[in-house]
SETOR-665399 format. One record per residue: residue in three letters; y negated, x negated, z of N, C-alpha, C, CB in turn. Coordinates in steps of 0.05 Angstrom, whole numbers, plus 5000, padded with zeros to 4 digits. Glycine has a CB too. Layout:
N
ALAYXZYXZYXZYXZ
...
This chain:
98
UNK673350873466674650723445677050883436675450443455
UNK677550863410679751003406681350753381678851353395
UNK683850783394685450623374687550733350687050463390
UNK687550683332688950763308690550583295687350863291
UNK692750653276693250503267692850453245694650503272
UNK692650253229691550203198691950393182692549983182
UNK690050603166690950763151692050623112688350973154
UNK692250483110692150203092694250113087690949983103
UNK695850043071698949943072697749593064701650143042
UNK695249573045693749283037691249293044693749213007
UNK690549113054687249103049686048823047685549253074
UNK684848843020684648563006681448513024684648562963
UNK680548363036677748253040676848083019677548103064
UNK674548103006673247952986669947802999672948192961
UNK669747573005668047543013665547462992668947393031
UNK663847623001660747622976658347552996659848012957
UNK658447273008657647233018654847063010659247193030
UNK653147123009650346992993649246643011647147312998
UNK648646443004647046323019643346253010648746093021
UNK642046313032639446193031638646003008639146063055
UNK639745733012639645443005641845472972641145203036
UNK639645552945641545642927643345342924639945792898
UNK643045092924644944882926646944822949643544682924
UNK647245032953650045082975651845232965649545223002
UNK654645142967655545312945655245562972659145232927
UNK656345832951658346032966658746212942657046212996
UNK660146402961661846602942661046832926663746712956
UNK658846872939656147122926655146992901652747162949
UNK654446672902653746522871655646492858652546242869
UNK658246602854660346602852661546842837661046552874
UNK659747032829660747302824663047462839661547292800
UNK662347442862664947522883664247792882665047402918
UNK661047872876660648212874662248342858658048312863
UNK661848272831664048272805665848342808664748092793
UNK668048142818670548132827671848402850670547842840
UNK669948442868670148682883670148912866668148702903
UNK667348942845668149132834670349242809666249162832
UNK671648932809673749012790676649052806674048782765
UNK676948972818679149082847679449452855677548922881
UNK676749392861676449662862676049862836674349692879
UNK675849832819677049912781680049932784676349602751
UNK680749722789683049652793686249952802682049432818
UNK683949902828685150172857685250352837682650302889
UNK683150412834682450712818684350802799679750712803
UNK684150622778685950662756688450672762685750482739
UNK689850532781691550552792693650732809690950462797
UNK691450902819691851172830692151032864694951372814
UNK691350922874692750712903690350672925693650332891
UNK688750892919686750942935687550922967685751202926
UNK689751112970690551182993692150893006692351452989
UNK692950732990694450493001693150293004696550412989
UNK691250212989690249942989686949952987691549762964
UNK685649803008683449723011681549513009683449763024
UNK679449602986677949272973675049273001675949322922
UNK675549143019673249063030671848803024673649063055
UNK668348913034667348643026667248433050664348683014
UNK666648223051666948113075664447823075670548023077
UNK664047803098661847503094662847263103659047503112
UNK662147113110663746843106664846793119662946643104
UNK667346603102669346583118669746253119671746773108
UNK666946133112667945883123669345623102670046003143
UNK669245773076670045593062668745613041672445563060
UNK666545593030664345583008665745542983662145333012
UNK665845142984665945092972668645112956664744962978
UNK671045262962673245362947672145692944676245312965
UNK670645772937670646202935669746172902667046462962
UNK670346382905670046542915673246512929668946762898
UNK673246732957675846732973676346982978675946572999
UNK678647042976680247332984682847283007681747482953
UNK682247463020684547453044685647763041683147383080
UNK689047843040690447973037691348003066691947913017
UNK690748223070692148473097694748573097690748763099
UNK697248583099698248403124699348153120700148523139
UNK699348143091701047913084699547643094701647913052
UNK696247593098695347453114695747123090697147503145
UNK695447333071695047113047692347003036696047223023
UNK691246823040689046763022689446582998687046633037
UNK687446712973686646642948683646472950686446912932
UNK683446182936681546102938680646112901681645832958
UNK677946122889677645962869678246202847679545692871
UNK677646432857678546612842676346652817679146852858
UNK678046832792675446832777676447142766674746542751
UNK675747252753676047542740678147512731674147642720
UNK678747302705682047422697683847242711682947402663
UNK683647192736686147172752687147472768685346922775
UNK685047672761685447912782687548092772682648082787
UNK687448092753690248292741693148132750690148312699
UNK693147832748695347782761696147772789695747622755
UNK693247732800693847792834694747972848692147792848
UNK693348232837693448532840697148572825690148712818
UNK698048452804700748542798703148442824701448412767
UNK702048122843703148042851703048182882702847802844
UNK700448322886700548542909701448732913699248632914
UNK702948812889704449092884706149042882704149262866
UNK707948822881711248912888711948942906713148782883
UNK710849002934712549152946711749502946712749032974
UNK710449582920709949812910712249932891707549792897
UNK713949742883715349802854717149772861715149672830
């Protein structure tokens, strides 16, 4: 085993978690794929590769509020997100960048 320490200053988890039973909610029917890939647009454009990390993640247990994002270290979760809430989230993740 080898231990390290986070190479990551953020790392947003996005859960795109699909269910079986399409009348259940979750966060995959949810465009949570989407949303990951605009985060990660996001990074890029940003130049913040090296600091912040868009993982995907599977469930976390709360369906019927997702799509859901949980923020590393701040240990923040976002429920109910939709695409143009992401430019403001992502501005509110970066002040301790600025």
């Amino acid at each position: 085993m080898l231990k390290q320490p986070v190479p990551y200053r953020k790392i947003i988890f996005v859960c795109i978690n699909k269910k079986e039973d399409p009348s259940k909610p979750c966060c995959g029917a949810k465009k949570s794929e989407e949303i990951v890939a605009k985060l990660k647009q996001i990074v890029r454009e940003r130049n913040l590769k090296e600091y912040i990390r868009v993982s995907k993640l599977g469930c976390m247990g709360k369906c019927e509020q997702g799509p859901n994002i949980l923020v590393y270290p701040e240990g923040i979760w976002y429920s109910n997100i939709k695409e143009e809430d992401l430019q403001f989230l992502f501005d509110e993740l970066l002040k301790p960048f600025i």
